[in-house]
Structures are given as C-alpha cells and as structure tokens.
Phi, psi and omega in degrees: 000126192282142166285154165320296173312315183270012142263353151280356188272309205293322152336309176272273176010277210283347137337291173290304192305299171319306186291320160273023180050036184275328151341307226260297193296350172289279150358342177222030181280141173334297180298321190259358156000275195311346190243329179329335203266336195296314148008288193300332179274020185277171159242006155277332184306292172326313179234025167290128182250010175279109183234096165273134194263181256242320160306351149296324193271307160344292151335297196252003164272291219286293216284343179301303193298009156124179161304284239293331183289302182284021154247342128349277193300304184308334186270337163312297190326283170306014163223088164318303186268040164227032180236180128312137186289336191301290192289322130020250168349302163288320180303321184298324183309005182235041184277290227227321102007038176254142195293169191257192178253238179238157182294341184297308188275339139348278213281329155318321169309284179343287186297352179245008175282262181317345171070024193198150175291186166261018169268341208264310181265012187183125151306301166219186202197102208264115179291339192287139153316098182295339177211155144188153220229168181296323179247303191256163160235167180248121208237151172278142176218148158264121166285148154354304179273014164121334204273146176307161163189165192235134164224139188265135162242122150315133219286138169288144168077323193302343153329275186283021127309314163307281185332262195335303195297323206283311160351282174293338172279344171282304170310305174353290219273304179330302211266320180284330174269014163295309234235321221210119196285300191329283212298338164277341164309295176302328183055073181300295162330286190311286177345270159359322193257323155305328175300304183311297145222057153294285203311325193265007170267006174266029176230024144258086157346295184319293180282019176263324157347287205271001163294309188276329182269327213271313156332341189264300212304309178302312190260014169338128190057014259241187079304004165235352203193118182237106195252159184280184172260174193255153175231105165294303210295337165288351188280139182206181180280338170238007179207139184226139193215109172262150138006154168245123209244142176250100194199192194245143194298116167346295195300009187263047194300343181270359174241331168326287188327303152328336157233047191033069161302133159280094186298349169296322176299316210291311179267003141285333172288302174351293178291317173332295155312324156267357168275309170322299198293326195287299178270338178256300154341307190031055162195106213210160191287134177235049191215079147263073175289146175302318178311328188263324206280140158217179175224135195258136188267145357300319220205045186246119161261159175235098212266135190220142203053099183222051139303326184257174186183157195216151179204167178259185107311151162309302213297282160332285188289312156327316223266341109014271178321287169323342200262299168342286203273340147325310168291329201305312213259032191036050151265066173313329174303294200298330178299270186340306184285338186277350183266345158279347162321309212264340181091023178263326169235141199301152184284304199301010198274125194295128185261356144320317169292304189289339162290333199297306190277018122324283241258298201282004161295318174319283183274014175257022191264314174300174210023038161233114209295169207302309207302326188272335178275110191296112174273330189293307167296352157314284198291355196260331187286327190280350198277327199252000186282312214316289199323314207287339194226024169058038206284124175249133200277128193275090217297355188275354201266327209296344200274300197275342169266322133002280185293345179303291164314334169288349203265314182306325212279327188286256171010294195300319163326307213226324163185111191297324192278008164306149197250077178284006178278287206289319155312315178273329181338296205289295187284326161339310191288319189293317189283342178292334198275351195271307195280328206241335164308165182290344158291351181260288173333273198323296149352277177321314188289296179323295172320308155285005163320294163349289165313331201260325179284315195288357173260326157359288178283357188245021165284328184309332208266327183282333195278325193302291198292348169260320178308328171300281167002305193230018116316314184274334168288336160306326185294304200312298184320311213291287170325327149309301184292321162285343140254014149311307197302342183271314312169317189270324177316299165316307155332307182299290191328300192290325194285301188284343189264350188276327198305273179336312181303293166335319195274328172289315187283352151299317176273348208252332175303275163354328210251312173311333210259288181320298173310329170313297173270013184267319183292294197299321175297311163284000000 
C-alpha cells in the first residue's frame, strides 16, 4: 500500500511533467503513438502557454523535480551518443548549472556550520555562486594566510527531498518486483536501497573530505592525476572547504584545443585512472561527470567531488578482473562458465548456448576504435542477451558500471579513435601478474613476517598445547581400540554360544521326533 506522503509526491511528479509539457513529448514517443489523441482531454494541452524547446523543458522538469532527477539527467549527460544533440546539450547544464540558492542562506549555513562569522573564518567570500549542483552549490574564499580556496554549502531542506523521492523509488520497486517478473531479475529493491545509500553519504561533507584525502593519498605524486587538499579545520558536515584548483573543463573541447591538449594522452590516462582507482586501489570516483573533471594542459586531470566513491570485494574484484581479460582476450567460454559459476545465470544454463550469445554481442565490437562503436546498440543487445538467460543483475556492481560509462563517454569526447580494449588489457594483465603470480605470493609471505615474529614467543606454548592435543587423542584411540577388541571378544563368545544353542535345539528336536516315531510303530 503506497503512504499517503509518497502518493502526493508521485502526484506532483507527474504535475511538473505536465506544467512542462513532457505529456505532449511522451505522447508521441512510438509506444504510446496510438493513444496521442488522447491529449486533447488533458487541460493543460488548452492552457499550456509553454513553447519551449523540448530540451529545455526536460531540463527544467529534472531540476524542478529535486537531486535524485538531476543526477539522472547528469549521468545522461555524459553519454551524448545516446541522445539528440538538442537534449544533450541542455542535460550537461545541470553538471555544474542548477539554479542556486541565495548567498545569504550560505553564509547563514556557513556561520552556524563553523560556529564563527565569515569575516572570522575567510579574508574574503565571494557571494556570487562559482558552480552549483544538485546536492550543493560552491562559492569562492581566500583564507587568512592568503591561499584560495572553494566552499561547498550544502542544499537547505535537501535530506527531506531525498528521503520523500527514495521512498517513492522504493514503493516504485516493490510494486515492479510484485507485479513484473524482469523487475525481480533486475532487483530492483536491492538497486534502490543501493542508491540510497550512496545519495545519502553524499550529504555528510565530512566523509566526502576524507573520500578526497584519501584519492590524493593513492594518487601522491602522481602525473595524471590531481586532487585537491582538504583544510580540515574549515570542515563540517554541510561545509567543506578545498584547495582551490585551476584548469580547463573536460567538456571544453574547444578551448582544450586551444591550448594544445594531447587528447590521445588524455583519453588514455582517462582509461588508465580508471582501472588504476578499481584494481590497485579498489576505490574509486564514481560522479566522474565532465562537471567534476578540469584538465592542466597537455595532458593531467584535476578531479573535484567525491561524494560518491565505489570500492569492491576481493571476490567482486578478481572475478571482474577475470571477465575484463577474458572478453580482451575473446575467450566467450571463459565468460559464460564464470557467470554460471558466480550464480549469475541459473546453473542448468548451457554454456555453449550462452557463449554463442556473448560472442554475437561482442564480437563485432572489438578492433573498433570509439568512434565506430554504436553503444546504445550494445547495451540494448547486452540488455535482452541478460532477459533472454534469466541474468541477475548485481546491485554492488551499479556504481562501477556507471562509472565505467561515464569513463567511456569521456574517451569518446575527447579521442574518438582510442582503442579501449587494447588500452585497458595491458595493465589487466599486469595486474594479475602482480596479485596472483609468484612474486605476489612471495610478497603475501614476506608481508606476514611481522605477524609470524610478533607469534614467535607464544610458539613454544602452541607447540606444548599440540603435543598435549594429540597425547590425548592418542590416549582416547587407545581405549577405544580396546573396546573394540573387547566388543569383538564379546561378539565370538555370543556368535559360539547362539552356534551351540542352535546345534543343541537341532539335536534335541531331532531326538524328539525319532522317540515320536519309535512309539507310534511300537
């Protein structure tokens, strides 16, 4: 039963679509073609006065409808060529470009965040908003001692915007895994609850702080990759206060140019960074939006916002790994058996059948550089091989395929003719040589010396409690074997006296019989 509060939201939800005339662009979407007329009994069709074009009105339905619609839309954003260019166009406007709130209730936020005015906590403090975004907007300060620095303030009220949508995305999945066998394939719930909480640790500042120290720590010294520092002592929970960092917005392919980006380096560090943060890390940014991205020319990024962050299983990450080289290495067989294995596809699944319908997704995919590959037909072929083999979708996974796309989507962007297969292979390979090779053993051993010396003194005492240990089990066998031996004594004994008892109640029946007949003759 949907509550009353999540059935007045899905009412306005569908209000706002209306009040922007997302009715009228649905409506003439294929599936519902045959029903368009049907329009005409609406009363906003008579008194929309909106003509807008349609990516704007899109645009400005996700961000009326809250964050959770306008990281949607962000997440849209980054894959152009599965859109209209119209609509594009407008989605990127909502990376960095959600209208903001007033400078006022900032610095009202600020002072009661820090407990201090901003004359006290900032030399200056620039009220125009420099970005602002679905969950925060960001303002520019200089500190005292002089160095810039950017502070993200948290949204007002946005917690109970979240809640109230994820509520309702929650009745949503319940009700699709009631009613619609794919929404139980997919695990929609689980999908959902995972979501849930990602957005909401992306409303403590604090842990997106130590998200961000922890990506500079990994990436110390690094030549691809630049994060900014966190100034703890400016930090709270609705305000973070970073480095201020200078470059040019990925998505600026036109000022890139201008300053002789190398984009081949670039969408290669690109793939690099990201394999790097998954496998050697297993921790990694997963809002890698052109909005969060800037680039130091030729060829370094400088990465911003890390509410969200994604990390693995061991488990998760090998068996990842394996699949990754597998496909690299067009072994569809290999595929096929680790996804019935892993319990991804029903055990009874043929796996001849299920490589063949791999290989024809795949393999017309590969040696083809970014530019050539249709992805949107990718995902729809990988969408209906999944439907087609009862495939259950792995909600700890959704974060790291997210971000994957987003990574692909940056690459297309930036150099179309990169070879994203043969780029990530090579460190795959490497990594495997690292974790699972002999030299990795040796590694693992060496690494527990420490432990095994700091165990040292308590060996004698371990050694003591095992010679006791199996003295006494020795003991235990012994007694045992004597009562068995005894237990077999018995056994004959009873086995020779039923022998006898037998041999007698043979003879005495017998004796009977013979006397039987001796009387009756005589």
């Amino acid at each position: 039963m949907i509550r009353p509060k999540t059935f007045l939201r899905l009412i306005h939800i569908n209000w706002v679509m209306i009040f922007h005339g997302l009715d009228e662009i649905v409506l003439k979407t294929p599936l519902f073609r045959p029903i368009r007329y049907l329009a005409l009994l609406s009363p906003s069709y008579w008194l929309r006065n909106n003509r807008d074009p349609r990516g704007v009105r899109i645009r400005r339905t996700l961000e009326d409808l809250g964050p959770i619609y306008v990281k949607f839309g962000q997440t849209l954003s980054t894959r152009k060529d599965l859109l209209p260019d119209d609509i594009a166009e407008e989605l990127v406007k909502l990376q960095d470009k959600v209208p903001p709130f007033s400078a006022e209730l900032a610095r009202k936020i600020i002072e009661q965040q820090l407990g201090m005015s901003i004359s006290e906590a900032f030399a200056e403090f620039g009220s125009e908003p420099l970005a602002s975004a679905s969950i925060a907007q960001v303002h520019t300060a200089t500190l005292h001692s002089g160095e810039e620095v950017i502070v993200k303030v948290l949204r007002p009220d946005i917690e109970s915007k979240i809640h109230s949508d994820v509520a309702l995305l929650h009745e949503l999945a319940k009700l699709g895994e009631k009613f619609w066998s794919d929404a139980r394939r997919l695990r929609a719930i689980d999908i959902v609850t995972e979501f849930e909480k990602t957005i909401l640790d992306e409303l403590d500042l604090v842990r997106e702080a130590a998200n961000a120290s922890a990506i500079r720590s990994n990436f110390k010294n690094s030549d691809m990759l630049y994060i900014p520092e966190i100034h703890w002592p400016l930090t709270r929970r609705k305000v973070l206060v970073m480095e201020r960092v200078r470059g040019i917005p990925v998505g600026d392919i036109q000022a890139l140019r201008e300053g002789n980006a190398d984009f081949k380096l670039l969408a290669e560090r690109g793939v690099e960074i990201f394999f790097t943060q998954v496998f050697r890390d297993n921790f990694f940014h997963a809002d890698m939006h052109p909005g969060n991205i800037f680039v130091e020319l030729p060829a370094k990024y400088l990465a911003v916002d890390f509410g969200i962050v994604g990390s693995l299983s061991d488990t998760d990450q090998r068996y990842l790994a394996e699949n990754f080289l597998a496909f690299f290495n067009h072994d569809y067989r290999r595929v096929a058996k680790m996804h019935i294995e892993s319990g991804w596809v029903a055990e009874n699944t043929r796996v001849e059948e299920f490589e063949a319908a791999i290989r024809s997704v795949c393999e017309p995919i590969f040696e083809k550089p970014l530019k050539d590959i249709s992805f949107g037909l990718l995902l729809l072929r990988l969408f209906q091989t999944a439907r087609r083999f009862d495939m259950v979708v792995q909600p700890q996974l959704v974060l790291l395929q997210k971000t994957l796309l987003n990574i692909e989507g940056l690459g297309r962007q930036l150099y179309p003719d990169l070879d994203l297969w043969q780029t990530a292979k090579p460190f795959l390979e490497n990594w495997f040589k690292q974790r699972i090779g002999p030299t990795a053993k040796i590694k693992e051993f060496l690494g527990k010396i420490p432990e095994i010396t700091e165990q040292l003194p308590e060996f004698p005492n371990l050694i003591l409690h095992a010679l006791q240990s199996t003295a006494q089990v020795q003991q235990q066998l012994q007694l045992q074997n004597k009562e068995i031996i005894l237990l077999r004594k018995q056994l004959k004994k009873n086995n020779f006296n039923h022998f006898w008892a037998v041999v007698s109640g043979s003879l005495i029946i017998s004796a009977a019989l013979l006397l039987q007949n001796w009387l009756h003759l005589h």
